[in-house]
N, C-alpha and C positions, 0 to 999 in steps of 0.2 A: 504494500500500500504506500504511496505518496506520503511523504513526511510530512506537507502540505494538507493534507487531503482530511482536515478535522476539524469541528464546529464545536462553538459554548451553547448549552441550551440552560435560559434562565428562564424565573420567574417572578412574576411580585408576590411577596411570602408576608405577612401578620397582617392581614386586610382583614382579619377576624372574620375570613364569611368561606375559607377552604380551611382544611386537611395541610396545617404547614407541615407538617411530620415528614407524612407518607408522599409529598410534594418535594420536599428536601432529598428526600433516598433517590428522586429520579434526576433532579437536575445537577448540574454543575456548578451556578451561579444562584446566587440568591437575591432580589430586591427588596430588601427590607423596608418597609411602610416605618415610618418615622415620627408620625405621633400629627400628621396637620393635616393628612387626609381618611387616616383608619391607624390604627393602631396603639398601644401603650405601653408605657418601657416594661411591661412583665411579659407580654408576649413578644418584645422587642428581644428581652433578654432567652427567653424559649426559644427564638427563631436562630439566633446566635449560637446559641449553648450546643442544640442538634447541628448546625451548619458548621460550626468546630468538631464534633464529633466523625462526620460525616466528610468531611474533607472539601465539605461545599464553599466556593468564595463565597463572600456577604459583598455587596453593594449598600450603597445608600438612595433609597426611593423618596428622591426629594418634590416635596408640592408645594401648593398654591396653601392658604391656612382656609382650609373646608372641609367642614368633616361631612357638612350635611349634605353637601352634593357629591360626595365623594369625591374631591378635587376634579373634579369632570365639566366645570363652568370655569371659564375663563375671565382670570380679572387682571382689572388694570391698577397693578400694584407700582408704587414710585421703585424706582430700582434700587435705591441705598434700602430701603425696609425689606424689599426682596432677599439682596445679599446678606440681611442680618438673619431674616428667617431661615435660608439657607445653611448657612453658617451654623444655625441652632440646632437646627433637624441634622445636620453632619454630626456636629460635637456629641451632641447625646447619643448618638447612637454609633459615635467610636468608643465614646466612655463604657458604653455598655455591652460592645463588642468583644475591650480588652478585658473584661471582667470576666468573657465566657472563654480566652484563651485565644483569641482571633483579632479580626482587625477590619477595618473599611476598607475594601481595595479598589472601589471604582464609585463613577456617582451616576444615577439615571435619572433625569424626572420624569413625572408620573402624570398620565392625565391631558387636562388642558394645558397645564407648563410643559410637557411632551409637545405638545402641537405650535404652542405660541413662539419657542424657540428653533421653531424648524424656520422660522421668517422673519422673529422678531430683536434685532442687533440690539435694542439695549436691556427685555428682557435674556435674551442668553449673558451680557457681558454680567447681569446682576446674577446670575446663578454660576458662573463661572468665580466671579468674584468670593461670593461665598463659600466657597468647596475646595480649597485649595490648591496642592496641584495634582489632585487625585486624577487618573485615569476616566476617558467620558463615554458613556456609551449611549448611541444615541440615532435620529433616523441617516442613512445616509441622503448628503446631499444639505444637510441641515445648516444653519448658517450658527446653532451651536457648536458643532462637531469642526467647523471651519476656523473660529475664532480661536476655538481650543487650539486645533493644531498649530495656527500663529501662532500663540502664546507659547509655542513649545508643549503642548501636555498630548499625553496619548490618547490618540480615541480610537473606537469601535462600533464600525456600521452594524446596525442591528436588524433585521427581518422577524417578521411576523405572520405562522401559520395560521394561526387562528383569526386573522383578518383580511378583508376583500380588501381589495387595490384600483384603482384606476388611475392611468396617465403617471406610473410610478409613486403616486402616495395613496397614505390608506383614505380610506369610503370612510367618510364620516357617520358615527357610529346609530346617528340616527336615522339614515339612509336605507334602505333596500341592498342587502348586500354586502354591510360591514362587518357581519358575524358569519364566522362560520362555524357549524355546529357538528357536521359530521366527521366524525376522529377519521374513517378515512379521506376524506378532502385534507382533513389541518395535516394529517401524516404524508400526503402526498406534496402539499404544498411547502411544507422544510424542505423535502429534497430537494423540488425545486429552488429554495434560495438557498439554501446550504452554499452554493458554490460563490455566492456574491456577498456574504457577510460573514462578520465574526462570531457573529452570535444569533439564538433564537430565541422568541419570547412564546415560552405559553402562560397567556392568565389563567391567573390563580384565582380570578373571582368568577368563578361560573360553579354551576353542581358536578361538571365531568370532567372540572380542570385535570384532575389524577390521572384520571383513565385517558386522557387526552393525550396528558406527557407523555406517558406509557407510548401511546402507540406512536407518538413522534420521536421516542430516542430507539424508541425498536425498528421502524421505519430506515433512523439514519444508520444506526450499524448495520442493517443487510444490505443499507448500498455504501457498505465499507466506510463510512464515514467512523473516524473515533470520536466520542461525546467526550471533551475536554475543556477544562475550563480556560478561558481567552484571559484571564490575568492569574500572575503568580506561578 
């Protein structure tokens, strides 16, 4: 097999609404929910504790401050308040990282901060700014992932089985089309990007997030892909 020829398969993990355990055994990467759009440092510190045990990297799954729309609405945050909140959501959840024998090794946002820094230079520079110079993972083509790389910091184009695409970005999730629900479509669809990113995201917020991964890391090893993690 190509020395080459291997993909990260993440998740977002302590959204309190899956299975982080049995979600953690299958992926390689973890996006840890950070306390502003789902989560709280006990389940922040459970998600760490098994992702150290496990050999899983931990990321930081940074948002918008929402819990009630699940950071899934888009605001217009001043960008120094952004980079603080950033900055918050990283710190706590490196402090609670190294407490379970691990560490933050990457940062992803989550949600509408996912979408708004795919276009928007002065929220990505607020979220860059706050997160040091951690590793980014993020859509390719993103004018986050761009800024970063100026800056010098590493990034990682990311792909997504479990979502419809048009014109190379994804279907807005209230659209016809932006979910996909059948494990074989999401398993066939990694294959498909496996060869243009570094990594793949299945959510963790549905009822068959598990059995989804499942069938997307089974998928990628029988067409010889190795499921490895993209940092560390």
């Amino acid at each position: 097999m190509p020395a080459d020829r291997s993909v990260d398969l993440n998740a977002d993990l302590g959204e309190e609404v899956t299975d982080d355990a049995a979600l953690i055994a299958v992926v390689t990467s973890a996006n840890v929910a950070c306390g502003f759009h789902a989560g709280t440092p006990a389940i922040m510190r459970a998600c760490c504790a098994e992702a150290a045990r496990r050999g899983v990297v931990v990321g930081a799954q940074v948002s918008y401050r929402d819990r009630e729309n699940f950071g899934r609405v888009a605001r217009d945050v001043e960008p120094d308040v952004l980079r603080d909140q950033v900055a918050e959501q990283v710190g706590l959840l490196a402090e609670i990282a190294a407490g379970e024998g691990t560490r933050v090794s990457y940062l992803k946002p989550h949600g509408a901060l996912y979408h708004r820094v795919t276009d928007d230079d002065g929220q990505a520079r607020a979220v860059l700014a706050g997160s040091g110079a951690l590793p980014v993972l993020g859509f390719p083509g993103s004018r986050l992932l761009a800024l970063a790389s100026a800056a010098g910091r590493t990034t990682y184009d990311e792909g997504f089985p479990d979502r419809g695409y048009a014109d190379g970005r994804l279907i807005e999730r209230r659209r016809p089309g932006a979910l996909l629900e059948d494990a074989d479509e999401i398993a066939a669809q990694a294959v498909r990007l496996a060869p243009t990113v570094a990594s793949l995201c299945v959510h963790g917020d549905s009822p068959g997030a598990v059995a989804r991964a499942r069938a997307v890391r089974r998928a990628l090893e029988e067409a010889s892909y190795r499921v490895v993690a993209f940092v560390g």
